[in-house]
C-alpha positions in Angstrom: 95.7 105.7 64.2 97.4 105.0 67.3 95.4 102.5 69.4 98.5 100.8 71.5 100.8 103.8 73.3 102.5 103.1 76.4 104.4 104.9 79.4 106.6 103.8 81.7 103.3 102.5 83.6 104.0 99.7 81.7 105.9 98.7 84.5 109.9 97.6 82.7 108.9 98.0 79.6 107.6 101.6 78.5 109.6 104.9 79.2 107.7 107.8 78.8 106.4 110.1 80.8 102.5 110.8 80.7 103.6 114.3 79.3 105.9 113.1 77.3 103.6 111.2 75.5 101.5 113.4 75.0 104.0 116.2 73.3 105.5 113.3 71.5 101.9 112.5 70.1 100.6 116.0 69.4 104.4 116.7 67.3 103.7 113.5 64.8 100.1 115.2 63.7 97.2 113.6 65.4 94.6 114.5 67.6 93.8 111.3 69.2 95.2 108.4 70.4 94.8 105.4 72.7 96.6 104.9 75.9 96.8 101.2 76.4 99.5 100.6 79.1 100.8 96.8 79.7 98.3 95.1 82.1 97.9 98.5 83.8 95.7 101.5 83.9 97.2 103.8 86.2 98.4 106.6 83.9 94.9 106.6 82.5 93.3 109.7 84.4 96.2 111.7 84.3 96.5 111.5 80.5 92.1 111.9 80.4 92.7 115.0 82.1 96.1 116.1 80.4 95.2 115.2 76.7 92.4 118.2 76.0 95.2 120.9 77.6 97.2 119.8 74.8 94.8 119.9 72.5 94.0 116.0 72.1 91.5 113.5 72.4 92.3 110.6 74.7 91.4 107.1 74.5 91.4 104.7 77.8 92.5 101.3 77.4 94.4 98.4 78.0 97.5 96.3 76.5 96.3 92.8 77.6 99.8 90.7 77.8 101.5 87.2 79.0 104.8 88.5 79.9 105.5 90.6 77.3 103.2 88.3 74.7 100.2 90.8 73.5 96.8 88.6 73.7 94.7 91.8 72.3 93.9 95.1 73.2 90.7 96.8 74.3 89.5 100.4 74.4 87.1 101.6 76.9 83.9 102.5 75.0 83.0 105.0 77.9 83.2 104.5 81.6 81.1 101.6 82.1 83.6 100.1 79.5 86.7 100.9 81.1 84.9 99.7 84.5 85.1 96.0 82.7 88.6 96.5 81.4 89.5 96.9 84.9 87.5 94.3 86.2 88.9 91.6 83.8 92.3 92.6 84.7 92.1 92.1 88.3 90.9 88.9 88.2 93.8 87.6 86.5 96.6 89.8 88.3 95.0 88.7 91.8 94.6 85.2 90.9 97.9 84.9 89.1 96.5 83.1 85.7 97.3 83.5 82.2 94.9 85.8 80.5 93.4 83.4 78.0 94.0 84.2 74.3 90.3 85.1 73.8 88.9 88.1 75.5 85.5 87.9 77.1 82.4 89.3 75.7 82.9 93.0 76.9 79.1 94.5 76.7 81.0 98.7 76.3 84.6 98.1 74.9 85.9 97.0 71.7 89.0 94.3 71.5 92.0 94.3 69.3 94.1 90.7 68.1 96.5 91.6 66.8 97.5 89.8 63.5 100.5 87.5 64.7 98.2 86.4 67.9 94.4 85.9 66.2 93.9 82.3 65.5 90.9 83.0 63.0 87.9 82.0 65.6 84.5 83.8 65.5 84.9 87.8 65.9 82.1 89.6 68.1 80.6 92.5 66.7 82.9 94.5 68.9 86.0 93.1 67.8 88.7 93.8 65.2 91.8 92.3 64.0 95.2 94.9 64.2 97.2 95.2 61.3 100.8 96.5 62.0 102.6 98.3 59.0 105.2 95.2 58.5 102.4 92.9 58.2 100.3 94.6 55.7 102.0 92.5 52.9 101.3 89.3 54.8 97.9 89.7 56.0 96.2 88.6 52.9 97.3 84.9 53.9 96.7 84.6 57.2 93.5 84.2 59.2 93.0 87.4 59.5 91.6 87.6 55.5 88.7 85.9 57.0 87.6 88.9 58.2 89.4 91.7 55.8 86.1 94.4 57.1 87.2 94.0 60.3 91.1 95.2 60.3 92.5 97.9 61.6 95.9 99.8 62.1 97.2 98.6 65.2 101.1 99.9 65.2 102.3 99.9 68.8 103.7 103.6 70.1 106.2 102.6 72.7 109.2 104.6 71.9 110.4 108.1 70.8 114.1 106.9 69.2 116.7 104.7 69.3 117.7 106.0 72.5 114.4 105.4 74.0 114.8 101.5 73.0 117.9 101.7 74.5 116.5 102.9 78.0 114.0 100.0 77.2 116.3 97.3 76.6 118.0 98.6 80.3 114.6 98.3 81.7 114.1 94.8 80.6 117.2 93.6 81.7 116.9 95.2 85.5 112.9 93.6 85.4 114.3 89.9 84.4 117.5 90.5 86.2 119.7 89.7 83.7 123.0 90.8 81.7 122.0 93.4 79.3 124.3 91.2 77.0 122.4 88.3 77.6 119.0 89.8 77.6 116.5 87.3 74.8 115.5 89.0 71.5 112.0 87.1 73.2 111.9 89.6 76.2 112.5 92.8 74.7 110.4 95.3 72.1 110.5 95.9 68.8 112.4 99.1 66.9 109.7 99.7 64.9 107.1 100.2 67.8 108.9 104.0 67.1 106.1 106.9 66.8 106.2 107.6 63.1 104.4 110.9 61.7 100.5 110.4 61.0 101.4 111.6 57.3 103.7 108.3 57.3 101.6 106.1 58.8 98.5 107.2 56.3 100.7 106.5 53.2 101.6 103.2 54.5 97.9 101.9 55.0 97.1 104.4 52.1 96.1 101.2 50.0 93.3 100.1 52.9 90.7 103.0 53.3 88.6 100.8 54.9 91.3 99.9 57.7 91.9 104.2 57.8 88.0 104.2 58.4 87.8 101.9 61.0 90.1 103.2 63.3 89.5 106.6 62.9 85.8 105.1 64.2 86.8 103.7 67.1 89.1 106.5 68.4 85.3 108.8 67.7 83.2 106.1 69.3 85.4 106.0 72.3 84.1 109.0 75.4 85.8 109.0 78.1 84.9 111.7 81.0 85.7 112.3 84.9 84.9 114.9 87.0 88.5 116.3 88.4 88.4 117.9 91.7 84.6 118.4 92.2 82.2 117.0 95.0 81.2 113.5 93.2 77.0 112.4 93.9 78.1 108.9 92.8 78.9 107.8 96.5 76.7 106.6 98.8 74.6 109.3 100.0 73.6 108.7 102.8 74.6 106.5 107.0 70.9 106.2 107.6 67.9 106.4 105.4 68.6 110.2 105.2 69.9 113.4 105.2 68.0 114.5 108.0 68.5 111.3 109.7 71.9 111.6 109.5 72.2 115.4 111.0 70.4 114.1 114.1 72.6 110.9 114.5 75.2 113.3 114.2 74.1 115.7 116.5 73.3 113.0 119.0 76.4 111.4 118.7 78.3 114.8 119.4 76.2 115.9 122.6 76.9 111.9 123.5 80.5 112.9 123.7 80.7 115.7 125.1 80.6 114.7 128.9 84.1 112.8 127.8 85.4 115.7 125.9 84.2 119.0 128.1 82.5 118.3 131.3 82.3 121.8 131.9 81.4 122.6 128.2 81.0 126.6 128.0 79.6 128.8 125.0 82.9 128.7 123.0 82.5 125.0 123.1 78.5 125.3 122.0 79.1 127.8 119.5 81.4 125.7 117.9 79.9 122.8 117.6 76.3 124.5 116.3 78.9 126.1 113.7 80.6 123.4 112.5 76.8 121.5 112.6 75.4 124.0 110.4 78.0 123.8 107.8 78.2 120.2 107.6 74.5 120.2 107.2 74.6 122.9 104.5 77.7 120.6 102.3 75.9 117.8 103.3 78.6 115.7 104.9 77.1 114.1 108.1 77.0 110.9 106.3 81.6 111.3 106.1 81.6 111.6 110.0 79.6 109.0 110.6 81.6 106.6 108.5 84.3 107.9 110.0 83.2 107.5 113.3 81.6 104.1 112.7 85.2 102.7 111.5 87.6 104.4 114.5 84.5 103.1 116.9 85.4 99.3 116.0 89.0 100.3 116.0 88.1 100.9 119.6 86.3 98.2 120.2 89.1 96.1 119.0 91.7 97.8 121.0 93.3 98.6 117.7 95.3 101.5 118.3 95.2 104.5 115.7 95.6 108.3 115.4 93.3 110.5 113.7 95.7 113.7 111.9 95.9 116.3 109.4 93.3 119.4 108.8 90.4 116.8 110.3 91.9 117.7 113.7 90.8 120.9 113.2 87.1 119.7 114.0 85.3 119.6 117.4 83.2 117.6 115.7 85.5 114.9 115.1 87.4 115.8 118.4 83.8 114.6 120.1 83.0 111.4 118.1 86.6 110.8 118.7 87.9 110.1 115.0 90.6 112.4 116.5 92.5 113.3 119.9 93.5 116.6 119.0 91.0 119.6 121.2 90.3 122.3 118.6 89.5 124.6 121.3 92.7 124.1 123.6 94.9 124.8 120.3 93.2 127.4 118.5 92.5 125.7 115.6 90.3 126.5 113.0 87.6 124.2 111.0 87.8 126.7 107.6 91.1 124.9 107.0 89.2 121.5 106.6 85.4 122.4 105.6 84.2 125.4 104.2 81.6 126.3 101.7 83.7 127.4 99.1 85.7 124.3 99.0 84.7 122.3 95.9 86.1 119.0 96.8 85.1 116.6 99.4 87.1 116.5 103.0 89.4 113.7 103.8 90.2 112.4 107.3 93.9 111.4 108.1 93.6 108.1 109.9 96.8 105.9 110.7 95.8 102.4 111.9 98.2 100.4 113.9 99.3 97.3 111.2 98.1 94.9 114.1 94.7 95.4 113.4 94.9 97.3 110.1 94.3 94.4 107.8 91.6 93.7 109.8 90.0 97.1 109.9 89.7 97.6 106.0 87.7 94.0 106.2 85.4 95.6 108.4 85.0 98.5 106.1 84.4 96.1 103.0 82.2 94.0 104.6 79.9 96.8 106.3 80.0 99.2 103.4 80.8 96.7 100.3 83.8 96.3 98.5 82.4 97.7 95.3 82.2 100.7 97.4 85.6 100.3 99.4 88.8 101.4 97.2 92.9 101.2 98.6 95.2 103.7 97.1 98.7 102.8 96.1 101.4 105.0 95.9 104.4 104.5 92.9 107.7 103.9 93.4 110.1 105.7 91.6 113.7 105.0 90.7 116.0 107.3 92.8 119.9 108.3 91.6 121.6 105.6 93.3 119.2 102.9 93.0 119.6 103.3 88.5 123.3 103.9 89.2 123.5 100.3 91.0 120.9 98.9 88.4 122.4 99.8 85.4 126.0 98.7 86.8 124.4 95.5 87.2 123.4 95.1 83.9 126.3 96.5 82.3 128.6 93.9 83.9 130.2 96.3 85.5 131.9 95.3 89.1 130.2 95.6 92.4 132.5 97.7 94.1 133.4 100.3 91.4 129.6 100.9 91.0 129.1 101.1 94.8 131.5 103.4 95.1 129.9 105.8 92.4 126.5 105.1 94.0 128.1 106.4 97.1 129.0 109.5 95.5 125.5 110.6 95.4 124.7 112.8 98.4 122.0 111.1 100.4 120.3 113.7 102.5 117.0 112.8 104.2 114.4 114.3 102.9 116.0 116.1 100.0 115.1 114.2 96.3 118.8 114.3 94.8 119.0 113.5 91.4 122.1 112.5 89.4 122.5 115.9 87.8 122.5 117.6 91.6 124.8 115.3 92.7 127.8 116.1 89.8 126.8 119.9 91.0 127.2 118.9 94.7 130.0 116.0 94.3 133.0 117.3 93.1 135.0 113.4 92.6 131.7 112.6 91.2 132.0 115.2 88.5 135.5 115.0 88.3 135.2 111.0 87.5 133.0 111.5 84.9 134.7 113.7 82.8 138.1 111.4 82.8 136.8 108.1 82.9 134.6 106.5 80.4 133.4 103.3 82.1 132.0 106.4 84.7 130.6 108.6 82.1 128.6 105.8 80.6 127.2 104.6 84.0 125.9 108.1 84.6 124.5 108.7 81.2 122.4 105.1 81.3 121.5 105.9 85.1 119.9 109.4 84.0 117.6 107.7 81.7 116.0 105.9 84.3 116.0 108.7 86.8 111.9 109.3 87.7 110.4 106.0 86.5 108.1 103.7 88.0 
């Protein structure tokens, strides 16, 4: 019955964990259960590959919103759905547009109004109408009883407890920057979008077994798989028009550079290269190098500087098409540590572009390769000690240089993660203040809340 959960991917609004979410779930009695984050899908494979170690069946989807206004929700029918989903979404978040209040016609994904938001125009074949528990009384006489076969329990899972909505109301004020006492009943969540047992929720929608039935259908229709860890044969296979095309581009390419990398090349430098060859064949790579190669030979070409590191050094194959500038040889470096055949996930070259011509490099990529084909990872930022400490001092009201000088308080030792809880170990005044002074002891116990989220 839960089709909306969120975590704290729902960037300034949700605050669980993945795991969290998960315990939290499998404690209140079910066995499946939606993951619909805010305009976001970036917990999704985590809690995919998570959810069966738990002992549940996980649904991908997403919580299409205006702010913090819910247009509708949709689940991911399977992966071809959840490619849509994603589609959809980043045409609006790279354009900047409202999402309209109608969803498009999604060929493997099923949408969600809910009640307060449907308008009563024509419902697809895919789409239903979500019925929260405080509007089962009301629902009767609103549009929605033009379509009474179509409803479904749609009773948002965004916090554990009062002090989750607390942590959520300290969240929204830091994301619209303002004064936790000033912060609109408009821009926050509700109370009752609290997890509530299954055996609760079923007695509340006890008087609709045809509302139960549908949404216990669409967490079943809904498959959602991924392959974690394992060599994927859903990229392009091959550089050429072949595998064995590729090996002798490869192989040419290699003996092409080796005048500039070993003009007196012995048998250790042969050997080596046949070696590495011969594996590479065998996993089928050739195709990697020479994309590799491809991309750091327009880098060249462009006098874009860049540096090829991490276990790919440990190739003289790369060494010779120059993807690196590390000699293999010289340093006694082995090519196991980056390709061997019992590795059971593909290699990955480490290649820093200078930011001049970066930009203009990943273009390249996009337009030779395809940017269906082309993907840029992000990494999360998460909220450090000091930085909730100076946030939630903001909020509070509290004065700029009594929270700076708690802030301060926290060690800040490069490259060591402090979290509060360290620091009162570490910082004697900083344990010393909060255990005499309230205004501290509250700062600290908001801040910790915080700690870890994105």
């Amino acid at each position: 019955m839960l089709l909306n959960c969120h975590t704290y991917y729902s960037f300034g609004y949700g605050t669980l964990s993945v795991e969290a979410l998960l315990d939290t779930v499998r404690q209140h009695g079910y066995d499946a259960f939606a993951l619909t984050d805010i305009n976001n899908t970036s917990a999704c494979i985590e809690t995919l590959r998570m959810a069966p170690e738990k002992g549940l069946k996980a649904v991908a989807g997403i919580d299409f919103r205006n702010g913090i206004r819910q247009q509708y929700v949709a689940l991911a029918r399977n992966p071809d759905g959840y490619r849509e989903l994603n589609e959809h979404l980043s045409r609006f978040l790279h354009s900047g547009e409202e999402l309209p209040p109608i969803a498009p016609a999604f060929e493997q994904a099923y949408v969600i109004y809910p009640m307060q938001a449907y308008q009563g125009w024509p419902l697809r074949e895919n789409e239903f109408i979500g019925i929260a528990v405080q509007d089962l009384a009301s629902a009767s006489f609103t549009a929605a009883a033009r379509y009474p076969s179509r409803w479904v329990a749609l009773q948002p899972f965004t916090f554990t407890d009062q002090i989750h909505f607390n942590t959520h109301r300290l969240l929204r004020a830091i994301d619209t920057n303002t004064l936790l006492s000033k912060l609109p009943v408009s821009e926050q969540g509700d109370i009752r979008h609290s997890i509530r047992h299954r055996s609760w929720m079923e007695q509340q929608y006890a008087a609709y077994p045809a509302l139960l039935h549908h949404t216990q259908r669409l967490l079943q229709d809904c498959q959602m798989t991924f392959e974690y860890g394992k060599l994927s044969n859903k990229n392009l296979k091959y550089y050429t028009r072949s595998y064995e095309e590729d090996t002798d581009l490869l192989r040419s390419l290699c003996m092409n550079g080796l005048p500039y990398r070993y003009p007196q090349a012995g048998p250790e430098v042969m050997n080596r290269i046949e070696k590495e060859l011969e594996v590479i064949t065998q996993l089928r790579f050739a195709s990697y190098f020479l994309i590799n190669w491809d991309i750091t030979r327009y880098a060249r070409h462009k006098n874009y500087y860049y540096v090829g590191r991490g276990s790919g050094a440990n190739s003289i194959l790369a060494y010779l098409l120059r993807i690196t500038d590390v000699n293999p040889i010289e340093l006694d470096l082995y090519f196991e540590r980056f390709i061997n055949l019992y590795r059971n996930n593909a290699p990955d070259f480490d290649i820093d572009f200078c930011q001049h011509g970066r930009d203009r490099v990943i273009q390249y990529v996009k337009d030779k390769y395809g940017k269906e084909a082309v993907s840029q990872i992000a990494t999360f930022g998460t909220m450090a000690a000091r930085a909730a400490i100076r946030d939630v001092g903001r909020v509070l009201e509290q004065g700029y240089n009594f929270v700076d000088g708690i802030a301060k308080l926290v060690p800040n030792k490069p490259g060591q993660y402090m979290t509060i809880d360290m620091a009162k170990k570490e910082e004697k005044q900083l344990a010393e203040r909060e255990k005499n002074e309230d205004e501290v002891r509250q700062l600290l116990s908001l801040a910790e809340q915080l700690e870890g989220m994105t």
